[in-house]
N, C-alpha and C positions, 0 to 999 in steps of 0.2 A: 509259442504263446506263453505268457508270463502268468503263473499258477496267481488267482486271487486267494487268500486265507485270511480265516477270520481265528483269531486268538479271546476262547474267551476265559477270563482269569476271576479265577475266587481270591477275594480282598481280606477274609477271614487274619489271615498272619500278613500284615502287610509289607513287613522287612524282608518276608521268605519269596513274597509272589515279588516283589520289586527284582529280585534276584533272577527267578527264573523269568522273568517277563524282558529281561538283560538280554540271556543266550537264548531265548525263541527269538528275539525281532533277531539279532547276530547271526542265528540259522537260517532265518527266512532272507534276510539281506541276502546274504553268502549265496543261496540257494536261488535267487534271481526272484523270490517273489514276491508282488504286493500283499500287505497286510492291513486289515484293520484291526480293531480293539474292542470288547466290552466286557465291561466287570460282574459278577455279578456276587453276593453276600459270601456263600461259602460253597466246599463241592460238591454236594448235593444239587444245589445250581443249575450246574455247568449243564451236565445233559439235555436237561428244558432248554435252556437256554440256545443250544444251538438246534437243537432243532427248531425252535421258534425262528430264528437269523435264518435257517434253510429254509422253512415255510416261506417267512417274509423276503427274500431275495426271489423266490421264484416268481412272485407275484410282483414285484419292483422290475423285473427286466434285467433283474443285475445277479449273479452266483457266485458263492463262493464253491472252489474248487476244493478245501479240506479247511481243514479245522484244528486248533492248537486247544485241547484243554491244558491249563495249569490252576495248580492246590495245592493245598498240604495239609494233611491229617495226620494231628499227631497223637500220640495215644494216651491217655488219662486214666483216670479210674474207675471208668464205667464201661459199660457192656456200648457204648455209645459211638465210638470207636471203631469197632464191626461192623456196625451198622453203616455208616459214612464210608468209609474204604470200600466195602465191598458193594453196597447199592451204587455209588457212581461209577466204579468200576466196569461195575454191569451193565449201568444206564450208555455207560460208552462204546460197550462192545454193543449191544442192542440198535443204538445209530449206525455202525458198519456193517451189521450181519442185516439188520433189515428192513433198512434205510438207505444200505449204498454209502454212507456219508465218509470221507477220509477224515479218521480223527487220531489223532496223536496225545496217546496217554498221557500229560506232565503231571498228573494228580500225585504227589508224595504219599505215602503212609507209614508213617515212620516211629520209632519209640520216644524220639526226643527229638528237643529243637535244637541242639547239638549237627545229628544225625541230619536233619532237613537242611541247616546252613551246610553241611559240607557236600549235599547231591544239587543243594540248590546254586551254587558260585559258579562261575563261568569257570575258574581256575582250578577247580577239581570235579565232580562231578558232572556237571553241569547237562542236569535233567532238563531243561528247558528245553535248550538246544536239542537235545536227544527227542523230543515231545515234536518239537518241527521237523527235524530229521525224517521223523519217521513220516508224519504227515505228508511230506513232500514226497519222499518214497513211496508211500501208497496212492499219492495221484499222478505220480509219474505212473506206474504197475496198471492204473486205471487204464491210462491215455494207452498205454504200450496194447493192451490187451481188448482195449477197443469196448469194455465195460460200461454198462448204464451212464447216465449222463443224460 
């Protein structure tokens, strides 16, 4: 069965998400599975936002099998910074711990946008990719172990 994934992407830096939105759909290609898309302002976002796609898919007749978040948060001069990195952070681990949900970290947090182009490129870091990797590996790990669902 061909894993369904929903990718949803914070538009906040739009040159940095265009990059990793490159090596997640390339990992989900590779990886054998369909994907959809929604954007949403920054990564604070993302965690509502998929669990809203999870709510709303059960009740459509349709699931996604995991989840691709990607962001980037890059650090400034405010205490502002902490606050974004580590609440969506959190809001992600909170949808797998207790929610079931397979989500794959892409959210960046980084000192400079320097430092974000070079995890963001498919040609050297290429966190994105790593963001669906892992996704996929955790609904494979699902399926293997016969997990909620």
């Amino acid at each position: 069965m061909k894993p369904n994934i929903l990718i949803v992407e914070a538009r906040f830096y739009a040159h940095i998400a265009d990059m990793m939105l490159d090596g997640a759909m390339a990992a989900l290609e590779i990886g054998g599975a369909s994907f959809e898309r929604i954007t949403v302002p920054g990564a604070l976002e993302i965690p509502p936002a998929i669990l809203f796609a999870a709510k709303a898919s059960e009740g459509a007749g349709k699931s996604y099998d995991g989840f691709v978040a990607l962001g980037c948060v890059i650090r400034g001069e405010t205490y502002h910074f902490e606050i974004v990195a580590g609440e969506s952070a959190r809001g992600l681990m909170e949808l797998g711990v207790h929610h079931h949900l397979c989500v794959g970290n892409g959210i960046l947090t980084v000192d400079s946008e320097e430092q974000a182009l070079a995890r963001a490129a498919r040609d050297r870091l290429d966190k994105g990719g790593d963001a669906a990797r892992a996704c996929l590996a955790l609904v494979n790990l699902r399926m293997r172990l016969g997990a909620y669902r």
